[in-house]
N, C-alpha and C positions, 0 to 999 in steps of 0.2 A: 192425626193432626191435620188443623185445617193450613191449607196455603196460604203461606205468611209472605208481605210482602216488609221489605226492611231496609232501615239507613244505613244498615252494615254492608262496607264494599263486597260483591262477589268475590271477589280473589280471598279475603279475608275470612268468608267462611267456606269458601274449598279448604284453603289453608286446615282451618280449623276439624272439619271432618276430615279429612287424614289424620291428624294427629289421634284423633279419640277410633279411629277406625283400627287404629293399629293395636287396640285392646281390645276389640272384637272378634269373637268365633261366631262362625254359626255351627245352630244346637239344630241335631238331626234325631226326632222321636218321632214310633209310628204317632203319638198321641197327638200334635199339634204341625207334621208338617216338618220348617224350617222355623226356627225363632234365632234367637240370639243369647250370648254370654258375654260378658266381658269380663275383663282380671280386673280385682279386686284387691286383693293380698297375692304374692308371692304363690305363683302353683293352685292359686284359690279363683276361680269364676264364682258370677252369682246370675244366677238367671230369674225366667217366669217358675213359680213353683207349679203352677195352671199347665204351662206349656210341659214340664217335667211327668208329672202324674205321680202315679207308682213305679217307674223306673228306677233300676238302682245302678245300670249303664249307661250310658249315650255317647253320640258320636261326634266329636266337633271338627271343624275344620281351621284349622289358624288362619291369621291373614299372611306367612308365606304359603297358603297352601295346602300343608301338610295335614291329613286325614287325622286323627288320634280317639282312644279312647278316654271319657272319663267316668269317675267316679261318684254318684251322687253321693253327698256325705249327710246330706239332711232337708227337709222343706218345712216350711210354714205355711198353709194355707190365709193364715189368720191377715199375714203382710204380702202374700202374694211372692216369696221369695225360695228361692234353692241354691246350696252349693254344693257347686262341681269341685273336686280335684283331679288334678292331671301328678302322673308320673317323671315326669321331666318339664322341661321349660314350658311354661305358655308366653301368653302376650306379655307385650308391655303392661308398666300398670296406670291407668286411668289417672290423669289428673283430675283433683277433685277439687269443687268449689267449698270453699268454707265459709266464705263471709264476703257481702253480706246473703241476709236469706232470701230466695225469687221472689218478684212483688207480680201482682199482677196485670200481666201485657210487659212483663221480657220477652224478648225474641230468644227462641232455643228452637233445639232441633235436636232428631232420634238417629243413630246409626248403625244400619245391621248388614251381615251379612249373608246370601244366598249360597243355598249348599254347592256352589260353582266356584264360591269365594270372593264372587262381585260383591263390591261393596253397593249398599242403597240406604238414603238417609230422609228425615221427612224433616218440613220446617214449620214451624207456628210461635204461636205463645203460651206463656202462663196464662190460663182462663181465669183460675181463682186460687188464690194464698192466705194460710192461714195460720191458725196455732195448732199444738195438736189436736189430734183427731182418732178415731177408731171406726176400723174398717167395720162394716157388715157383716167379714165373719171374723170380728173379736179383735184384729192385732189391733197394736196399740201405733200408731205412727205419731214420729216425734212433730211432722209439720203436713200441714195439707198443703201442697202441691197440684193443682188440677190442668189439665191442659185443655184448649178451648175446641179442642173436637176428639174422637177416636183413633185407634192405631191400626196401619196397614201392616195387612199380614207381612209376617216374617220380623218384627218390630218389639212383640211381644219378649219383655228381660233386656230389652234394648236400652244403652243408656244415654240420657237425656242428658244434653250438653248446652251451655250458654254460647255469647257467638266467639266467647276467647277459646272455646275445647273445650272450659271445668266442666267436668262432669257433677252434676244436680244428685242422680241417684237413677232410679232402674224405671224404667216404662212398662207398669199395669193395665191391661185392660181386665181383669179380673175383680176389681175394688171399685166398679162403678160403672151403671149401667151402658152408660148412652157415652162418658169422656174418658181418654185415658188419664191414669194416676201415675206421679210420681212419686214411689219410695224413695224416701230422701237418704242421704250418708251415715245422718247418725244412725237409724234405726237400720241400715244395709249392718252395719257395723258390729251394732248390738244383738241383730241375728244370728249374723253369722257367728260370733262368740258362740253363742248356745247352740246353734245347729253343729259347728265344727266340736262341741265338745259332748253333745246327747241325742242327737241325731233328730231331735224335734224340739218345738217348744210347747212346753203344759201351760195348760191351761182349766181353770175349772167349768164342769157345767152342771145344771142340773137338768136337762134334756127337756125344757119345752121352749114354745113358742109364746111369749103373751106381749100385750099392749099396753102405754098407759090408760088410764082410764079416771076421772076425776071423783074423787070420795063427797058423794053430799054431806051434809050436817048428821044427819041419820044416821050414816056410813061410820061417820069420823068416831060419834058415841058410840057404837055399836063397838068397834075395834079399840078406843081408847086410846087414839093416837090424834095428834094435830097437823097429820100430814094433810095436805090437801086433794092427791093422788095417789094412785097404786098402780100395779100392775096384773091386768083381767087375761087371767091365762085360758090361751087361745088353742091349745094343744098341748099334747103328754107323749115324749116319745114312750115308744114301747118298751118295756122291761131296764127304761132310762132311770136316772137317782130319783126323778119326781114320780113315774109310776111307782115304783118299789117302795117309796115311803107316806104314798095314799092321796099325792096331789092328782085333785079331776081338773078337768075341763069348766071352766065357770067360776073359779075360785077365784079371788082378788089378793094376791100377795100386797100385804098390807108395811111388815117388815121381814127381815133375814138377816139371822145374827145379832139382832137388836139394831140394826140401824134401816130407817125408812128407804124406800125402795122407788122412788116415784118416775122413773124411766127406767129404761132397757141397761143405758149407760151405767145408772148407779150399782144395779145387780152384777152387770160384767165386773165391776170394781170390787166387787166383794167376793168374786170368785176364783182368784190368782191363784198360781199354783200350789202355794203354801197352805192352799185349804184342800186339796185335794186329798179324799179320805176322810175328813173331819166330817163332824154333824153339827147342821145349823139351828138354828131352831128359827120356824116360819111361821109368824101369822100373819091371819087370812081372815077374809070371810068368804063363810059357804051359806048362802041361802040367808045373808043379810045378819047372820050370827058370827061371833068370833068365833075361829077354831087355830086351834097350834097345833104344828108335826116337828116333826126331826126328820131333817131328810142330811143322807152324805153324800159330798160331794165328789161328782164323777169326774172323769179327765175326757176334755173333747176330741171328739175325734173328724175332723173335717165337716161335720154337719154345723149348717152356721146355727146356731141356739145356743140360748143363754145357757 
């Protein structure tokens, strides 16, 4: 976060990072170092899933102190999120802001803890606020949230608080190249449901990479659609749902399932878990002709593709 200067009295936001500090651990993994946790639910942390990895242990520290181990009980790469559970008491739990939603240019601030148990907190703004949004690799976030620079190490699952303490939702730097993201509450929320009860979230893919790309007049009669757009696939994972059911490299996905396809966003849409397994039916053009396949739909697994 960039250094934020603000009308809010000093005393008022020490005030306030103690309050939100008091539901901070710091998360100790060879993977990332030091990052952070905060309680969420009762005995429930939610961190970076980035900073987690494939860990199914890790080490926290409360803020009295006290060393402990937890349990990872699930990640989502797709939102950037993981939960921890502990065996006994953790922190307090996070007040949460509900209403209204962050505009942009609030003043807020990160707060995390060093595996010493010092606390350290960073301060800036909302860079940019929106409606929802879908991360790059796939999750579905209920509100974009952006913060107006990046996050200092150790920050990483840190949560993001306005200058009363509410806590906003968890600090990403995983969901964007260059600013940190904020995961917001509802979607903390709606993960966590599903991580605490399948230990991931499905999602569908057919394993490549393509672009849009605009259908000339040519195009549009050739396929016999009045889309204006498609999607020019850019790549085939290997031995993914699209190799195994004959999709190359070159091909123009034109529809999928019978409905037009003309960005990245619309094809994630049609690939929810509920299709996982099923076979779609895809046309295309290959070599400026129409062609159709059946291809079924695979479950992702951490690679960002549609």
């Amino acid at each position: 976060m960039n250094p934020a200067t603000s009308s809010v009295p000093t005393a008022s936001v020490a005030d306030a990072v103690d309050r939100v500090a008091a539901s901070v651990a710091a998360l100790r993994t060879r993977r990332m170092g030091t990052s952070a946790a905060f309680a969420w639910r009762p005995g429930v942390l939610v961190t970076s899933a980035a900073a987690v990895g494939h860990a199914s242990r890790v080490q926290l520290v409360l803020p009295g102190g006290e060393a402990v181990a937890g349990t990872v009980r699930g990640i989502d790469p797709g939102t950037d999120l993981a939960v921890v559970t502990l065996d006994g008491d953790g922190p307090a739990l996070v007040e949460r802001r509900l209403d209204p939603p962050a505009r942009t240019g609030d003043f807020v601030f990160a707060v995390g803890r060093d595996a010493a148990g010092v606390v350290h907190a960073s301060f800036g703004h909302v860079g940019a606020s929106g409606g929802a949004w879908r991360s790059w690799r796939g999750g579905q976030l209920d509100r974009l949230v952006r913060l107006d620079g990046g996050l200092y190490p150790g920050l990483m699952g840190a949560p993001v608080a306005d200058a009363q303490g509410q806590v906003l939702g968890l600090a990403s730097a995983a969901l964007s190249r260059h600013h940190g993201v904020v995961v917001p509450g509802p979607t903390i929320d709606r993960i966590v449901d599903v991580l605490l009860a399948h230990g991931r979230v499905q999602r569908g893919h057919l394993g490549i990479a393509a672009q849009p790309v605009a259908l000339s007049p040519a195009m549009r009669a050739a396929a016999d659609t009045a889309a204006e757009s498609g999607l020019l696939v850019a790549g085939v994972g290997e031995d993914g749902p699209a190799a195994r059911g004959g999709l190359l490299v070159g091909d123009v996905l034109v529809a999928v399932g019978g409905r037009p396809v003309p960005t990245l966003d619309a094809l994630r849409d049609l690939l929810g878990a509920d299709q996982i397994g099923s076979r779609l039916r895809v046309v295309l053009l290959r070599g400026g002709a129409r062609t159709e396949l059946a291809l079924e739909v695979g479950e992702q697994h951490w690679e960002p593709r549609c």
